[in-house]
Structure formats: C-alpha cells, structure tokens
C-alpha positions as CSV (number, residue, x, y, z in Angstrom):
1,X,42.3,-147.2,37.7
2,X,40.7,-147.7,41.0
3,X,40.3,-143.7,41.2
4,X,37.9,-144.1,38.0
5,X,36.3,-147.2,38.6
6,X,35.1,-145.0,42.2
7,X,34.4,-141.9,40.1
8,X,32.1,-144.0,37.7
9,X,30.0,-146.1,40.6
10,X,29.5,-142.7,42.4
11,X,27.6,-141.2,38.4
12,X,26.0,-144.6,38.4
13,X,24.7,-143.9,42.1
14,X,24.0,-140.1,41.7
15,X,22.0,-141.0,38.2
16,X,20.2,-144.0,40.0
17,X,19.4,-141.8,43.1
18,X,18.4,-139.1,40.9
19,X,15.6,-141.6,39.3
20,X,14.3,-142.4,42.2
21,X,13.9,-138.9,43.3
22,X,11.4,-138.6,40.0
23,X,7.7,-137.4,41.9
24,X,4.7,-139.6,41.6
25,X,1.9,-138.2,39.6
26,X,-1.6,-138.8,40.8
27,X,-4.1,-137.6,38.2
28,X,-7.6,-137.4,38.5
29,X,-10.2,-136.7,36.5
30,X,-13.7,-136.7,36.9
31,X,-16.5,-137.2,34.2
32,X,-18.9,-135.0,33.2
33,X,-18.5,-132.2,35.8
34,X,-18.6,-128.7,35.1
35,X,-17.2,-125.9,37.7
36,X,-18.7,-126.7,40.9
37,X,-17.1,-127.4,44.2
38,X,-18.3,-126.4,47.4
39,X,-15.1,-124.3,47.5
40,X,-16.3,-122.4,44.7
41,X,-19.8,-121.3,46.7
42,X,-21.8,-124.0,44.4
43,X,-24.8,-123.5,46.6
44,X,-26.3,-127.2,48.2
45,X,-22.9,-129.0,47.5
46,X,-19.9,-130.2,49.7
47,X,-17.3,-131.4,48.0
48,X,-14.7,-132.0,51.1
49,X,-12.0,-133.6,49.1
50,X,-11.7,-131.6,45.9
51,X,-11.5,-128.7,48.5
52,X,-8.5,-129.8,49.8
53,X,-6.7,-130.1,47.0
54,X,-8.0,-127.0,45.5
55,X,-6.2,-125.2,48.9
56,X,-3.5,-127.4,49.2
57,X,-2.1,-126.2,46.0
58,X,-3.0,-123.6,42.7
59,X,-6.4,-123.6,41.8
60,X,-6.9,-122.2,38.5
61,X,-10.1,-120.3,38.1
62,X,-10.0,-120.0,34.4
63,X,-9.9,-123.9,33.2
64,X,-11.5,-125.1,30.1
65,X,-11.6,-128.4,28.1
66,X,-11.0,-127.7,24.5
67,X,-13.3,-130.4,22.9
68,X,-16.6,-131.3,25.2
69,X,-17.2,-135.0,25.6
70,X,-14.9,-137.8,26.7
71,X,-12.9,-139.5,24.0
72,X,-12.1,-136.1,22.3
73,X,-11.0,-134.4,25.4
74,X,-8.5,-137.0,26.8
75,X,-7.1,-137.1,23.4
76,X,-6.3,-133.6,23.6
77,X,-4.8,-133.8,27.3
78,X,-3.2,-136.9,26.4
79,X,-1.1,-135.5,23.1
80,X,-1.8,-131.4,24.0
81,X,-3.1,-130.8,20.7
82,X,-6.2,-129.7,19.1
83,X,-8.8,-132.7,18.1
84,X,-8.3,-131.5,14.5
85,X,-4.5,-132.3,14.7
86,X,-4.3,-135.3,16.5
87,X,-7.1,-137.2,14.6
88,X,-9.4,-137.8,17.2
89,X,-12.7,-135.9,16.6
90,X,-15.3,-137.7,18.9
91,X,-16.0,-140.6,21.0
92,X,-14.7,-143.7,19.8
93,X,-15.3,-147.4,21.3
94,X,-14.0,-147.9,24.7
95,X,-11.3,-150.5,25.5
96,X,-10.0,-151.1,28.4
97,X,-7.8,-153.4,28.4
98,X,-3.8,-153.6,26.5
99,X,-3.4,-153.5,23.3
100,X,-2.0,-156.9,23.2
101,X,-5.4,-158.2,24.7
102,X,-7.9,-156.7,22.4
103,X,-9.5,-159.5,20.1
104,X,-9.3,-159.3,16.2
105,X,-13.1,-157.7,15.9
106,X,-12.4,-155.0,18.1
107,X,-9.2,-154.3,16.1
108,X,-11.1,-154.4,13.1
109,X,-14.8,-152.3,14.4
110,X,-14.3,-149.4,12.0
111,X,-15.1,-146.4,14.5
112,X,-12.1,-147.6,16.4
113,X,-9.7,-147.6,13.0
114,X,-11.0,-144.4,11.7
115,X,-11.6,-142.4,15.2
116,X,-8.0,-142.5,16.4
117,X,-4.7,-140.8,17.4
118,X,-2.5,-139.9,14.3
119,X,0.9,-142.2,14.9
120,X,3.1,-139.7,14.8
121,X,1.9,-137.9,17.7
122,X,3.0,-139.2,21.0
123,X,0.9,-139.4,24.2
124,X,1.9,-138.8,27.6
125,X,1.9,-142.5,28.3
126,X,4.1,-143.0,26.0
127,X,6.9,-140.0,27.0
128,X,6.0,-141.5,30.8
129,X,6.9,-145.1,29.9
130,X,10.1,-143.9,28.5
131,X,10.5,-142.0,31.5
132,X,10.6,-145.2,33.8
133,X,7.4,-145.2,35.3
134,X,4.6,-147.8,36.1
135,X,1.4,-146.5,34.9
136,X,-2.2,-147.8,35.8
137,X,-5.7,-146.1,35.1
138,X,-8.8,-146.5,36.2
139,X,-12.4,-147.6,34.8
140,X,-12.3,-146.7,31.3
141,X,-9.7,-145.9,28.2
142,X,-11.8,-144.2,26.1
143,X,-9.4,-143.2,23.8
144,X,-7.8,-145.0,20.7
145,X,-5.5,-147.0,19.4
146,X,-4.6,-149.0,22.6
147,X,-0.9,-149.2,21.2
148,X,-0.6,-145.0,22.0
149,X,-1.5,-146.4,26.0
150,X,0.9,-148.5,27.3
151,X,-0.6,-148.6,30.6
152,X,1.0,-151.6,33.3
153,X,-2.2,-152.1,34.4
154,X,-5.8,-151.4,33.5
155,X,-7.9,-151.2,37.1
156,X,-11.4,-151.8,36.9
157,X,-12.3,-150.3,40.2
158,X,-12.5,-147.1,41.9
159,X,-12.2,-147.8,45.4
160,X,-9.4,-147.4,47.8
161,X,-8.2,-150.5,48.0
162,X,-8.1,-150.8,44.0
163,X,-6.0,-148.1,44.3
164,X,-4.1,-149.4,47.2
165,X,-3.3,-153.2,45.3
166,X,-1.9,-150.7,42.8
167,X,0.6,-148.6,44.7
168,X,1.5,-151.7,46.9
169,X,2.5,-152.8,42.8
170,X,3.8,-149.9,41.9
171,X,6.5,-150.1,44.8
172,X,7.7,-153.4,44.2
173,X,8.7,-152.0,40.9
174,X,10.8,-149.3,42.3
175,X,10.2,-147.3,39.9
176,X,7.9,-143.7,40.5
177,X,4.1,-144.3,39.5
178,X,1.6,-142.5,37.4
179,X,-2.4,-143.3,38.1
180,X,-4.5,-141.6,35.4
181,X,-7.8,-142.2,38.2
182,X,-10.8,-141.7,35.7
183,X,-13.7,-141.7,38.2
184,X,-17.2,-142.4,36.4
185,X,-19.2,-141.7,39.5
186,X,-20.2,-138.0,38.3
187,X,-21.5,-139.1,34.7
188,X,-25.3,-139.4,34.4
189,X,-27.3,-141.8,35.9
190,X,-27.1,-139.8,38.4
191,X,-28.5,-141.2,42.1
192,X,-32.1,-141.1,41.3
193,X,-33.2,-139.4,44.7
194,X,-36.9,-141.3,44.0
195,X,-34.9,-144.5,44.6
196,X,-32.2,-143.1,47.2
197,X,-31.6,-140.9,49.5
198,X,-29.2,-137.8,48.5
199,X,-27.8,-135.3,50.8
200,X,-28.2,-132.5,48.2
201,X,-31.4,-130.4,48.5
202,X,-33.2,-129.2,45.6
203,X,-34.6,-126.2,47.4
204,X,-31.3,-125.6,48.0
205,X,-29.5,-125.4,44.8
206,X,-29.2,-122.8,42.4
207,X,-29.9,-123.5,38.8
208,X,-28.5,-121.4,36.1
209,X,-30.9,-119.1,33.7
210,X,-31.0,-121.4,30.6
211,X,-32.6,-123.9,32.9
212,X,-37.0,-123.6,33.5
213,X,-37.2,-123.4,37.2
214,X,-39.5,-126.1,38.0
215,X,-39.7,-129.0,40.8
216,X,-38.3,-131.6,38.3
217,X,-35.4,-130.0,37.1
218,X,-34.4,-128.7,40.4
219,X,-34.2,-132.8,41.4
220,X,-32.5,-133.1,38.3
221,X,-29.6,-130.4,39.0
222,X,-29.8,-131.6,42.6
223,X,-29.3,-135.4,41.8
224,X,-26.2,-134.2,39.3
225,X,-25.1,-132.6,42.2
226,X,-25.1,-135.7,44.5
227,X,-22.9,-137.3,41.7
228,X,-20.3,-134.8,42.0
229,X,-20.1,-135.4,46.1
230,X,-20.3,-139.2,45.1
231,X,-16.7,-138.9,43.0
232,X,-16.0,-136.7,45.9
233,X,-16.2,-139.4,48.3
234,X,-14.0,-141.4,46.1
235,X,-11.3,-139.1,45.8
236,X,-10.9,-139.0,49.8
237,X,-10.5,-142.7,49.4
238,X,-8.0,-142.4,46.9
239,X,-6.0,-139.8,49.2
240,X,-6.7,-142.1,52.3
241,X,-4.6,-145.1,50.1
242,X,-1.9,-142.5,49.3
243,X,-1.1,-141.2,52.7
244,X,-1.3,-144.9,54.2
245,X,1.1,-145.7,51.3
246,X,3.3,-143.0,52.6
247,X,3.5,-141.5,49.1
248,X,1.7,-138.3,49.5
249,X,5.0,-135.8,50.0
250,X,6.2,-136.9,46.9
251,X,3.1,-136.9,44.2
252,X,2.3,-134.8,42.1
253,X,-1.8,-134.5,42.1
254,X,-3.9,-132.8,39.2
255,X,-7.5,-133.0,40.2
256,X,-9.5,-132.1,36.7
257,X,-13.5,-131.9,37.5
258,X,-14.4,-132.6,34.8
259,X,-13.2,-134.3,31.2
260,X,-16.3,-131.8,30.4
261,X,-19.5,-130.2,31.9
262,X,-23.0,-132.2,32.3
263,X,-25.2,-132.9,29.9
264,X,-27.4,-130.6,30.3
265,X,-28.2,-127.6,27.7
266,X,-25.2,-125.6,27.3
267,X,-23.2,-128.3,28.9
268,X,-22.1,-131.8,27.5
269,X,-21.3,-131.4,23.6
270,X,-22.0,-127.8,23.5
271,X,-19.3,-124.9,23.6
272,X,-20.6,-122.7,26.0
273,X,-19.6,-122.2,29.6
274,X,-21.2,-125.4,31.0
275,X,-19.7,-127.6,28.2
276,X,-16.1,-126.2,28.8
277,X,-15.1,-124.6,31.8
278,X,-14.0,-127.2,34.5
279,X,-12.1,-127.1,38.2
280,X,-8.2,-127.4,38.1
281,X,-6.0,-127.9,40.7
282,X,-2.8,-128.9,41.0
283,X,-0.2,-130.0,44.3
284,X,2.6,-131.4,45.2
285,X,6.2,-131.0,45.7
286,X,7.3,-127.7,45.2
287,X,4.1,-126.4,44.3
288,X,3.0,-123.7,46.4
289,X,-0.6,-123.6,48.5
290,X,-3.3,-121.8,48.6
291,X,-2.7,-120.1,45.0
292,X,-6.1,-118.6,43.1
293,X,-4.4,-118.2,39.5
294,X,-6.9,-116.3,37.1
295,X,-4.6,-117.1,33.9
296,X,-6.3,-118.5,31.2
297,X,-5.0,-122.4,30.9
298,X,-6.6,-125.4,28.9
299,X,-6.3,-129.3,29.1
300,X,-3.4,-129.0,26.6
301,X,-1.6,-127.6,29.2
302,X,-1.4,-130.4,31.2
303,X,0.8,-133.0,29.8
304,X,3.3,-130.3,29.1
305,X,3.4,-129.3,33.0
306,X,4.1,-132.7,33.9
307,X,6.8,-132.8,31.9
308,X,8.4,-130.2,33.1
309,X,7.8,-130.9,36.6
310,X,9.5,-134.3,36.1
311,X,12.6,-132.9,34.2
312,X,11.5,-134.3,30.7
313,X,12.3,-132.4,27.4
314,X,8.2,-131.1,25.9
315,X,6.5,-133.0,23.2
316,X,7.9,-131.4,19.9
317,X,4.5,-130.4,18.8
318,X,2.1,-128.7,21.4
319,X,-0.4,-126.2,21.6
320,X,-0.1,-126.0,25.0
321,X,2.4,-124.8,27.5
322,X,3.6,-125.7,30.9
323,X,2.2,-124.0,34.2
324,X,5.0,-125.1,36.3
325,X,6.2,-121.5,36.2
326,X,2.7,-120.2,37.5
327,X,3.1,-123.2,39.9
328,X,6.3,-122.2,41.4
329,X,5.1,-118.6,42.3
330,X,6.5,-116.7,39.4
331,X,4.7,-113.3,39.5
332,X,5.6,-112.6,35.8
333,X,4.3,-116.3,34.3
334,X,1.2,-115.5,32.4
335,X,-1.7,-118.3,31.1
336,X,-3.0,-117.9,27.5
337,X,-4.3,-114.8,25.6
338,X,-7.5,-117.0,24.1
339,X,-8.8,-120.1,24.5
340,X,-9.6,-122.5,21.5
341,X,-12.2,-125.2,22.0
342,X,-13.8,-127.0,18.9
343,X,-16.6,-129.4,17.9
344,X,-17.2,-131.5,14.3
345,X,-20.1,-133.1,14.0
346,X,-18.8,-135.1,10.6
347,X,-16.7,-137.9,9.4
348,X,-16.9,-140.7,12.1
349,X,-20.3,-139.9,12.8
350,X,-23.5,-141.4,10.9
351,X,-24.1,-138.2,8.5
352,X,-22.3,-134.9,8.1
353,X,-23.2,-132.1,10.3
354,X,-22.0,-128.4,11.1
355,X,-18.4,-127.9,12.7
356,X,-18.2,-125.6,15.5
357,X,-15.2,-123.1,16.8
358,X,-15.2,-121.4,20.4
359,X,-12.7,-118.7,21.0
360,X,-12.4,-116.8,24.7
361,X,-10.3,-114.5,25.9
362,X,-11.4,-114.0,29.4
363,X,-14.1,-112.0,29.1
364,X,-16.0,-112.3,25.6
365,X,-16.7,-115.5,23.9
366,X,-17.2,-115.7,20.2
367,X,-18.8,-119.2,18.5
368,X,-18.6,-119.6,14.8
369,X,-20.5,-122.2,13.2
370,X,-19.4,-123.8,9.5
371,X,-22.9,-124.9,8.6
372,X,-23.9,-127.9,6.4
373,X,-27.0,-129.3,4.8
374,X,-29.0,-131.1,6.9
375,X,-28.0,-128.7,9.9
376,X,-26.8,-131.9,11.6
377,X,-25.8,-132.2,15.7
378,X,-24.2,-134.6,17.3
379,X,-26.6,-135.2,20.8
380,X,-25.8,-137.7,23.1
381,X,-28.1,-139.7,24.9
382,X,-27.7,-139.2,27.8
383,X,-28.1,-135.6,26.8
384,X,-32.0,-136.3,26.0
385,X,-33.0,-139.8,27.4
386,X,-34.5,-140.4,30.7
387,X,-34.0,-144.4,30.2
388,X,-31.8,-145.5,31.1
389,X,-29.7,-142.1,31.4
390,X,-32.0,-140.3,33.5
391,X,-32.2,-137.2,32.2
392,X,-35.2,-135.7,33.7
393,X,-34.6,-132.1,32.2
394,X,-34.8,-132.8,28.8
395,X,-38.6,-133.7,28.8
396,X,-39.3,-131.1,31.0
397,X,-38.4,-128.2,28.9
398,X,-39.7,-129.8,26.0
399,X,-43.7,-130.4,27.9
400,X,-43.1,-126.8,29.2
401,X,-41.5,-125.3,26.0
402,X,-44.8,-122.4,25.8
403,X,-44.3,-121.6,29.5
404,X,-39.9,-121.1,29.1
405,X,-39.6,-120.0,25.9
406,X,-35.9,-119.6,26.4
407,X,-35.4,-122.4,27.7
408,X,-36.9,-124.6,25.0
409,X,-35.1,-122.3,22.1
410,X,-31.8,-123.4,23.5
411,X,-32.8,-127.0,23.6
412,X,-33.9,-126.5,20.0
413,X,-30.9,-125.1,18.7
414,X,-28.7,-127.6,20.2
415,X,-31.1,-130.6,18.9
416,X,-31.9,-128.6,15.6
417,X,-32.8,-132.4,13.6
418,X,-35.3,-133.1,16.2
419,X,-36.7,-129.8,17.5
420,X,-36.5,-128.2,14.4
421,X,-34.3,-124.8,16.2
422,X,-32.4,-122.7,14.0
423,X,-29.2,-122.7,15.2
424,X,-26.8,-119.6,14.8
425,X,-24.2,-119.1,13.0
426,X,-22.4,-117.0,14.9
427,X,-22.9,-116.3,18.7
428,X,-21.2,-113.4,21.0
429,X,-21.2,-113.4,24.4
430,X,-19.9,-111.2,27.7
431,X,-19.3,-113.9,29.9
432,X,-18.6,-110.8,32.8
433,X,-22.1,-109.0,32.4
434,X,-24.0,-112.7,31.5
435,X,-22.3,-116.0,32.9
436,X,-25.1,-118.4,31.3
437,X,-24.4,-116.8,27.7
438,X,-28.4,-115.7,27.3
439,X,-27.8,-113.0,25.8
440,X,-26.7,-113.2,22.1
441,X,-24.7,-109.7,21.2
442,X,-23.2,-111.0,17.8
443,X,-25.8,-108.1,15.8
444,X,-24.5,-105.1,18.3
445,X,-23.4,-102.5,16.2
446,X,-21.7,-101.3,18.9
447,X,-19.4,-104.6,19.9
448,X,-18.9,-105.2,16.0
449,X,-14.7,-104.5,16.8
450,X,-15.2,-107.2,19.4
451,X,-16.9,-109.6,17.1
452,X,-14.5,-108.8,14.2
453,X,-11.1,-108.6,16.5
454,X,-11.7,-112.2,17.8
455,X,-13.2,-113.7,14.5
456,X,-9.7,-112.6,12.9
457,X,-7.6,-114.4,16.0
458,X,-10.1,-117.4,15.6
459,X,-9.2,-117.2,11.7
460,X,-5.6,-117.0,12.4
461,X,-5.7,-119.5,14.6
462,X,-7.6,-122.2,12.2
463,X,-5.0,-121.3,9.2
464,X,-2.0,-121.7,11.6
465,X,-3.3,-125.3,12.9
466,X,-4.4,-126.5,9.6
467,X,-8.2,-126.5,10.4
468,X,-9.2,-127.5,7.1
469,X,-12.8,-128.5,8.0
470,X,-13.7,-125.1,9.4
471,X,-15.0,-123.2,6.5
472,X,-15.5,-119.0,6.6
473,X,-18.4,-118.7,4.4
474,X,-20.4,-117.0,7.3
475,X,-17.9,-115.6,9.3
476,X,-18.4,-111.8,10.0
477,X,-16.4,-109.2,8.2
C-alpha cells in the first residue's frame, strides 16, 4: 500500500514537473510591415532588435501572409485556415476587451455577427487555455467573436513595464505564459517628419519601381520607415522586461513583421509582394541560431508549430504545417510547394466586388481575378487619405499620373471605382527576374505552361478547400 501510494505521488510530481517545464511563448507581431529589416540590407533602416532575433534563431526568407489586412490575417494565424474556411473575410469591429465585458450593442453591430470565426473551428487561444496557460495581448483584438479569445488579460499598452505588470502576473499563476504582443506603432500615421524629427533619411532609402521617385514620396517611404524602427524600439523593451523577468531561456519568441505590408500600391490589401511577404523569425529553446531557411512557409504555419513545440496534439483541420522540424535542424524538412493567399471584396462589405486568388511557388506568381459588375475594390483609407492617415503617396502619383505613367496605372487598377483602371484578370509574374511585379507576362506565349501549370494547382487548390466564391469564368486554359 505504502509502495503505491509512493509510486502514485512520484506520476503526480513527474506530470506536475513536466507542466511546469511547458516553454513560454512570446509572439510578436507588427502591423503593417512588409520585408524590411536592417538585417535584410533595407537601405536607411536599423532595426536593432528584430536583428537579434532574426540571428538568434531561423529566419525564414520566404514568409507570406495569406490574406493582406489585419482582421483577415490573424484569423488565419489564429485557426491556420484559409479566410474562406474559417469565416472571416475582412476586417471586422475591434474589441478589446473579454467577451464577458462587451455591451449588448456591440454584440448586436451586424459586421461583428456576420464577419466572424465559424464555431467549429478552434483558435490557438482556445487549444492554449486548455493547455494551462495565462494568455494576455496587447493593443488591439481585431478579430471576432470575443468568445474564440479567451485572453486573461487584455493590455492596453505597449511599453515595457505593461509587459512587465504582465509577466510579474503571469508568475504568480504558476502556470507558463503566452503574450500575443500586437504592436501598432508601424501602422500608418506614420511620424510626420514635418512635425518630428526621424532618424531615417529620405536620400537614403530606396523605393521600389511601382513607386514615382519624387521628394514627397521618398519622405513618405522614409517616414514608414521610421515606423518600423519605432515598433523596433518597442520590441527591445519588450525583450529588456523578459530578461529582467528571468524568462528569456525558456520562451519561445516568433517575431512576425508584419500582419501585412504597408499601404502603399502593391502593399496593404493587394496580393503582390508588398501586400504579402513579411519577416519571420522564430527562437527559443531548442531552436537552433543563426538559420537562413528559404522554404516556402505561411501564417498558417504558425499556430501549428507552437503546438508542436509545446507537446500538444494539431488542430484537426489545418492547412498549415509545423516548422519545428526545419526548426530543430532537420536537413530533409521541407516548407510548402505553393503559397495560397486570397482576397474577397463581397459579402460584409458595402457592395459586391471582384474576389482575388494569389498562388507562388517560389519563383512565379500567378493572380486570378473572379470579376463582378461594378468591378468593385475594397481600399482602405489609409491606403488613399492624407488626413488623418497621412498618406502622402497617394496624391502624389495621382497629381503626377502624366509624368509616371506606371505608377499611376497601378494606382488605377487597385482603386478601379475611383480612378476608373482596368484591372486584370489575370496577372503573371517572375518574382526572380522582377521583384516589384512590373512586368505582367500572363499573354507570353512562351510562359503559357507556366500560366496554365499553376492556374490548374490554384484550381485544385480552390475545389479541395471549398472556395465556392472563386468563379473560373476567366481563368486561362
């Protein structure tokens, strides 16, 4: 008897201790930012902090977001499934607070009932509250319903000693932590450099071809820039807090640059390079250092990973898989063959508009459009508006529109209701031979096997997901 009793408080202990043993996870995620880091050669930026964790752990070079603006995205990292499966297909109202908190009209505003998270598809906070751990996020939700986000604590700061008060919480509870930090500082306004003083030096910077290169847009570019190293001062507080907590040998950290790229053209709500491609990092315990990975690997890879890493059993639905594999050094552990990101400009939205389909498999990008009557695009404001966004670029191209000519014809397309642009149908770019996708190679005889090879993966792809609001009618054959 006493035999057992021993052998049963020695499981109890080796069950408790292996609980506690459970890493931290530190997840960061900044707004708005596209692929720029000083350790990435972005020319006129330093970006200190994101450096650091970019060496300190696997840096993945070929990142992407899979829907570009916020609500949509963190949906899809949150539940690692397309925005056409989980139910969320653009930005919804922004709670931030518990669900238990939010007041019967906000319950009842009908973009947050209709522009939500199916039920039946859990979210990571979910799976990490029935993991035992005390979760707390920063800023802004963003997301819907509230009920799918059991967070412990909803922070309204970014500073270090918001995140301090937390962990100092956190540890009382004995129980590991996860902060879902959601730093706002990169989203337009940007500093207004009339106003302020920014490091960044528009004679410095580099802009990329789809932007007129003129003194105004450089600020602009420059000023965006200034609001990257802003979040990146931020972060450096946040990893201040966690070494003084003692807690940085045993956190996981994911540092995602952005939720999506700027809004700019091609950027913010657009699926070209700018829109999608973002920086990834991720360190921690036993996660090796200094790792470039070029696989291929998406936001709906992310909750997946985590899992993994903390020993719990995947979502049963996922598009995504784990990286802990590619993590751990396994030479054989390969990212994904393409890369699915979407857009639908319908439903939730005021009028019914085109939907949109990116597919990239490394080097060539194919976009297929499913247009509509009127050719309808969802633009953001802070996409266009210099009050109170800031948005210096916008005007710009549009005053110089017979000077760039480019320039102004991919404003026009992405603003078609406005601008009047025709926008295409279907779009084909060699992301290795033209980086800012100027170049539109979808009527090349000669890359027709291309065009038709990925348009039948992209098809596939839709059937097997249940894209039903994609339709073919113009796809190429």
């Amino acid at each position: 008897m006493r035999k057992t009793l021993l052998l049963l408080l020695l499981n109890v202990a080796t069950a408790f201790a292996e609980e506690v043993k459970k890493p931290n996870i530190l997840f960061i995620l900044t707004e708005d930012q596209g692929a720029h880091l000083s350790f990435l050669g972005t020319p006129g930026l330093k970006t200190p902090n994101m450096d650091v964790l970019a060496r300190n752990g696997v840096y993945f070079t070929n990142a992407f977001v899979t829907y570009p603006v916020c609500s949509a995205s963190k949906a899809a990292l949150y539940t690692s499934l397309p925005n056409h499966m989980n139910g969320l297909v653009n930005n919804t109202l922004n709670y931030h607070q518990s669900a238990e908190d939010l007041k019967p009209t906000q319950k009842n505003a009908p973009l947050y009932i209709r522009n939500r998270i199916h039920p039946e598809f859990p979210t990571l906070v979910e799976r990490l509250r029935d993991a035992g751990y005390y979760q707390g996020v920063t800023h802004k939700l963003h997301v819907a319903p509230n009920e799918k986000f059991p967070y412990d604590e909803f922070i309204k700061g970014e500073s270090k000693n918001a995140v301090s008060g937390f962990l100092k919480r956190a540890a009382g509870t004995q129980k590991p932590w996860f902060l879902f930090y959601n730093v706002g500082a990169s989203h337009r306004p940007f500093p207004n450099s009339d106003k302020v003083k920014i490091r960044v030096n528009p004679a410095e910077v580099e802009l990329p071809a789809f932007l007129p290169d003129t003194p105004l847009v450089r600020q602009d570019w420059a000023e965006y820039l200034a609001a990257v190293e802003r979040a990146d001062h931020l972060i450096g507080g946040v990893m201040a807090a966690l070494k003084e907590a003692g807690q940085d040998k045993n956190t996981i950290i994911v540092c995602l640059g952005g939720d999506h790229g700027p809004a700019f053209p091609h950027g913010k709500l657009t699926l070209y390079d700018l829109g999608l491609r973002v920086t990834l990092s991720i360190s921690g315990p036993e996660v090796l250092g200094g790792v470039k990975s070029a696989a291929l690997v998406s936001g709906l890879d992310l909750a997946p990973t985590l899992l993994d890493m903390i020993g719990e059993a995947p979502f049963q639905k996922s598009l995504g898989i784990s990286l802990k594999p590619i993590l751990a050094g396994d030479e054989s552990a390969k990212g994904h063959e393409f890369i699915v990101a979407e857009i639908s400009n319908r439903g939730e939205l005021a009028i019914n508009g085109m939907e949109e389909r990116a597919i990239f498999d490394g080097r060539w990008k194919l976009i297929l459009r499913s247009l509509s009557t009127p050719l309808w695009r969802q633009v953001q404001a802070d996409t266009k508006d210099m009050k109170p966004w800031g948005n210096r670029s916008y005007g710009e191209i549009v005053k110089g529109r017979e000077q760039f000519p480019d320039a102004y014809r991919i404003l026009s397309e992405m603003y078609p209701q406005e601008l009047g642009g025709k926008t295409p149908e279907v779009e084909l770019y060699d992301l290795k031979n033209d980086p800012d996708e100027m170049k539109n190679l979808a009527s090349d005889s000669k890359l027709k096997q291309e065009l038709l090879r990925l348009t039948a993966t992209l098809r596939q792809w839709s059937a097997e997901t249940g894209d039903s609001s994609m339709k073919w009618d113009h796809a190429p054959e």
